[in-house]
Structures are given as structure tokens and as C-alpha cells.
C-alpha positions as CSV (number, residue, x, y, z in Angstrom):
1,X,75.7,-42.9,-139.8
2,X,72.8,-41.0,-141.3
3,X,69.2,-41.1,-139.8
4,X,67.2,-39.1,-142.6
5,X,63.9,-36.9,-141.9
6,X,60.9,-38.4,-143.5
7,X,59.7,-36.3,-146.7
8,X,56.2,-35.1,-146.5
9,X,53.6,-37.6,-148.1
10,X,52.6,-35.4,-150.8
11,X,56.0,-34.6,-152.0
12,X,56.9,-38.3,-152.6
13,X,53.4,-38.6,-154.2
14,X,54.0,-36.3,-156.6
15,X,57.2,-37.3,-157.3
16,X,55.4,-40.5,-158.1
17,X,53.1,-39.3,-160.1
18,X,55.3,-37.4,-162.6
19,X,57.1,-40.7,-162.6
20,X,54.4,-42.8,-163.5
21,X,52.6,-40.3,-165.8
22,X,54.8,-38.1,-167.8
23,X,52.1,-36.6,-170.0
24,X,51.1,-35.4,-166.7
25,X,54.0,-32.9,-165.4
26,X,55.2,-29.9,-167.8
27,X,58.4,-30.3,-167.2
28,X,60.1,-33.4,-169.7
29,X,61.6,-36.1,-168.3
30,X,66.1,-35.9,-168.6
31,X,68.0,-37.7,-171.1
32,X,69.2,-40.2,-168.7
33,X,65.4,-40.5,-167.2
34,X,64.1,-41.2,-170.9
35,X,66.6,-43.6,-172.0
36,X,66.6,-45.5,-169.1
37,X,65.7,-49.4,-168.9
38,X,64.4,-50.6,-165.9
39,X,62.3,-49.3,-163.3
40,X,63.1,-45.6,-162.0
41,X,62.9,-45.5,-158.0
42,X,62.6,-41.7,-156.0
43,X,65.1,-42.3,-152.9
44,X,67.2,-40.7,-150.2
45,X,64.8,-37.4,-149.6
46,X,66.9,-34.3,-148.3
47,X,65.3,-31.2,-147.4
48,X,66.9,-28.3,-149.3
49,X,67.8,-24.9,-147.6
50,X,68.8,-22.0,-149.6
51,X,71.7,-19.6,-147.3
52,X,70.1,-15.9,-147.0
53,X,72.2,-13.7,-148.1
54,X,72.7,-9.8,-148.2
55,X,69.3,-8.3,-149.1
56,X,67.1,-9.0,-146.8
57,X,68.7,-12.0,-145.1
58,X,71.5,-11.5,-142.7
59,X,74.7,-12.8,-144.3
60,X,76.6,-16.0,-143.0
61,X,79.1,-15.1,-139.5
62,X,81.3,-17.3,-137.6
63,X,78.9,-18.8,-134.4
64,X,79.5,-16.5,-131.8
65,X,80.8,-13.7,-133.2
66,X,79.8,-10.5,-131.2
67,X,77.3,-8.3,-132.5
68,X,76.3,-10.4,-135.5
69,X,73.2,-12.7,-135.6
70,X,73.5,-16.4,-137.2
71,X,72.7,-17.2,-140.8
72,X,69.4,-17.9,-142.0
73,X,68.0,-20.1,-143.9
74,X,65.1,-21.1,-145.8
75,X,63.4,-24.7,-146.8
76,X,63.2,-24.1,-150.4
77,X,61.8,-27.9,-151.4
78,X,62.6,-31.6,-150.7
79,X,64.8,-33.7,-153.2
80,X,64.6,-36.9,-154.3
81,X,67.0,-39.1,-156.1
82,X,65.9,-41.1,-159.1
83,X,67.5,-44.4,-158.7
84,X,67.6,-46.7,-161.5
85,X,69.6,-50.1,-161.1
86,X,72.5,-49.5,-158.6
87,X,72.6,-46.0,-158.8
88,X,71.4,-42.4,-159.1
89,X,70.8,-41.2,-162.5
90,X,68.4,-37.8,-162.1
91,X,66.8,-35.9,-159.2
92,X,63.8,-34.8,-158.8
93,X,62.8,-31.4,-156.8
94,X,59.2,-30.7,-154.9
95,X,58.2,-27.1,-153.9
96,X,55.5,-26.1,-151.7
97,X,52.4,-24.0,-153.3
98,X,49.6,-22.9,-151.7
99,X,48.0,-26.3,-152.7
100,X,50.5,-28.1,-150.4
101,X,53.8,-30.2,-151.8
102,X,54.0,-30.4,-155.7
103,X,56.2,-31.8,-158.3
104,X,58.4,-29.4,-159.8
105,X,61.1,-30.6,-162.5
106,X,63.7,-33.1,-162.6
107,X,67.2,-32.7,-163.1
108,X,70.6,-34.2,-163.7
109,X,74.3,-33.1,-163.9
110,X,77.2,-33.9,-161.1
111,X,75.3,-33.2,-158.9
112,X,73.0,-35.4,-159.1
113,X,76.5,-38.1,-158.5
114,X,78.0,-36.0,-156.3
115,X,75.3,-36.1,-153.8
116,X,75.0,-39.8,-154.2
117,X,78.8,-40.3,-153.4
118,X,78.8,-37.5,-150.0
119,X,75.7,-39.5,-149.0
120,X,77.8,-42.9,-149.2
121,X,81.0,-41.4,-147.3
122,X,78.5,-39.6,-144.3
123,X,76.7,-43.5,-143.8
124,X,80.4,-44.3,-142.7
125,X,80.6,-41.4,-140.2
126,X,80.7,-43.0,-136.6
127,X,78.4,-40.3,-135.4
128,X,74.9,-40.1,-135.9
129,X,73.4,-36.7,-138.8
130,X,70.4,-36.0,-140.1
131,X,71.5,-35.3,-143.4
132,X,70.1,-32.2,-145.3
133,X,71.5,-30.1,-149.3
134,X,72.5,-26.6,-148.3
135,X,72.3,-24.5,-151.1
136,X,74.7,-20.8,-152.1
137,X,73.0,-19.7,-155.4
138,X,74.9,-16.6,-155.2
139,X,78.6,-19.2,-155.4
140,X,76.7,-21.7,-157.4
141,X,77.8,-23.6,-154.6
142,X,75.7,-27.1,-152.9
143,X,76.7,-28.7,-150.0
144,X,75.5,-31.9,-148.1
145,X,74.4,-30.5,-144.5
146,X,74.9,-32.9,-141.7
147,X,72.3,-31.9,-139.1
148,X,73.7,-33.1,-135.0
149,X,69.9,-33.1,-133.9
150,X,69.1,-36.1,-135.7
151,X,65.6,-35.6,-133.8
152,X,64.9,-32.1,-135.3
153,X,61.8,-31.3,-138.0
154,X,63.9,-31.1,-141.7
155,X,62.4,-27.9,-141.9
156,X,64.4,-26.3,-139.0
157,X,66.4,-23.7,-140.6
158,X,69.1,-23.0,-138.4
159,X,73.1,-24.6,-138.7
160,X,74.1,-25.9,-135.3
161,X,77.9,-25.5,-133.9
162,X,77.8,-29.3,-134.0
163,X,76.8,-29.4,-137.5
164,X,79.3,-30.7,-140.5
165,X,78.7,-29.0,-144.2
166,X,80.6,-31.3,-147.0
167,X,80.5,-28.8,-150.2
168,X,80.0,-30.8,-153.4
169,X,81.6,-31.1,-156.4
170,X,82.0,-28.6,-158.6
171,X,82.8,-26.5,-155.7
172,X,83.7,-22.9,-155.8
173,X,87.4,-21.9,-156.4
174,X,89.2,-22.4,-152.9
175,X,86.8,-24.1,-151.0
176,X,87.8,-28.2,-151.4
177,X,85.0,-30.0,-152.3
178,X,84.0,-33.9,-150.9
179,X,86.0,-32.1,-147.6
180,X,83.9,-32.1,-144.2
181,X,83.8,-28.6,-142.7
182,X,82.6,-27.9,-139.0
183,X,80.2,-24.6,-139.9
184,X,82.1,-22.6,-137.9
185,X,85.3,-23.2,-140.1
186,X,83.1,-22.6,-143.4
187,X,80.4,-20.7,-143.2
188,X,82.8,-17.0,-142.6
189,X,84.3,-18.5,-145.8
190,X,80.9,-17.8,-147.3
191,X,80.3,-15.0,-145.5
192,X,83.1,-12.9,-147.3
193,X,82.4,-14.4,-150.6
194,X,78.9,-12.9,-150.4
195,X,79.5,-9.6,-148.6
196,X,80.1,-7.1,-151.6
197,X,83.2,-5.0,-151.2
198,X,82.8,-1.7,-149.8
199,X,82.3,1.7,-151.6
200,X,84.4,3.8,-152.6
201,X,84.3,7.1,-150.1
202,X,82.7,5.3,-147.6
203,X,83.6,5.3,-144.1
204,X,85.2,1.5,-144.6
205,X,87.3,1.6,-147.7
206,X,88.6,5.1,-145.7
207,X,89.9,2.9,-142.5
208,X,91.3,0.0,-145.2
């Protein structure tokens, strides 16, 4: 059972807008967007989050693990899906600039199905979620975040111990993809993936 966070006004606007007038945006409508027949409909708004990483942002750790802090992460934009007919065809992303929500660039790719089709299975979860996109640039890596507090602002940046992450497909090598995980179980996973290895000489690769 989802129960989705409203998108800000401005961002469905502009989503609209680029829609409506494509002489209007810079960036050109998809192949799929300008062949289609039909009218083109922006649905199921998720926040995106991008996972901080090394580099300013404390890396992903197992909840409750002594001595390290949770993972962070950022609202990077809301995306909408571009529904034409029965199904979803394109996405488009918003960002925020200084101006407020805009309209940034549409997109397609599996994805853009793969989203669609985790959405679908989580509407038959028994338990309520505020469903969110979790994003790993650094693994290439999107997952469909399913929020517990189905109350909470979609801009709330931190993954609760009740939370479930469902990577999408392509996932990264080892990591199933369509496969709920409780964040406790994946995000470590993560975690290892992004940490880089010690160096050589140093005090770690000494004790390995």
C-alpha cells in the first residue's frame, strides 16, 4: 500500500509546461515522448535522494553500529512519470534553483519501466510506505525507497530501521534487483562498495 507525498506545485507546473510547450524547455523531448500518439500525462511523483558518500558525506553503516553516524542523504529533485495510454513511457526530473522548482530534462531507459513495475508490486504490500527513488551514482545504482513514516515531509533525508529499499533493475553485480531489502540488510552492502580500499603502508592494510 503506497500513500505518496504530494510534489510541490511548481514542480508539476513545470513539468506541465515543458509538456505543453516544447519550444519552451532546452532540453528535447525522447524518442518515445516524440513519437508518441495520444495524450502524455506526468504521474506517480517520487522525491529523489542521492546517498552521500565518502567526501564530505559520511558513508552508508549498518543502523546502530557503534561509533558510526547514519547515512545521509540529499533531496536532489522530484520525478515524474510520463504516462501515455496504459503505461510509462519517459520521466521527467525537476530541480530546485534559486527561482524555486524548475523543469529540468526528460528521460527514458529501464528505468523509466523498472520504476513503474516496483511501484505496482509495493501497491500490493499489506503495509502502508511512502514511496520515494534512492539514488548511488557512485554504483550506477536506483532503488525505490519505501518510507514507514508515511506522514513524513518527502524531503526528510534520513532511512528509518523500518524502511524497505527495492534496488532496480539493472542493479549492480551481486545485489538482486526487484528484491525488498530492510536498510539494515543493504545499506552495509553499499557501504563497502563505496568505501575505497585502504592504502598501501597504512596502519589498516598493516593489521589485514
Amino acid at each position: 500500500m503506497l500513500r505518496p507525498s504530494p510534489a510541490p506545485a511548481p514542480a508539476l507546473r513545470s513539468v506541465l509546461a515543458a509538456l505543453g510547450t516544447p519550444s519552451a524547455v532546452r532540453e528535447p523531448r525522447t524518442p518515445a515522448l516524440r513519437t508518441a500518439q495520444g495524450p502524455l500525462s506526468p504521474e506517480l511523483p517520487l522525491p529523489v535522494h542521492v546517498l552521500g558518500t565518502l567526501g564530505g558525506v559520511d558513508a552508508p553503516a549498518a543502523a546502530g553500529t557503534a561509533g558510526q553516524r547514519p547515512p545521509r542523504t540529499r533531496l536532489a529533485g522530484w520525478r515524474f512519470l510520463i504516462r501515455n495510454g496504459d503505461r510509462a513511457i519517459a520521466a521527467a526530473d525537476t530541480m530546485l534553483t534559486p527561482d524555486g522548482w524548475s523543469f529540468s530534462h526528460f528521460f527514458e531507459g529501464p528505468y523509466v519501466a523498472a520504476t513503474e513495475r516496483a511501484l505496482i508490486q509495493a501497491e500490493a504490500l499489506v503495509t502502508p510506505y511512502q514511496p520515494r527513488l534512492l539514488s548511488v551514482p557512485e554504483l550506477y545504482m536506483l532503488t525505490l525507497w519505501l518510507h514507514a513514516d508515511t506522514e513524513a515531509d518527502g524531503s526528510t533525508t534520513e532511512p528509518g530501521p523500518a524502511d524497505l529499499l527495492v534496488p532496480l533493475a539493472p542493479a549492480p553485480p551481486g545485489i538482486a534487483a526487484n528484491r525488498p531489502y530492510a536498510v539494515a540488510d543493504l545499506l552495509p552492502v553499499i557501504g563497502l562498495r563505496l568505501t575505497p580500499p585502504p592504502l598501501l603502508g597504512s596502519a589498516a592494510s598493516a593489521t589485514a
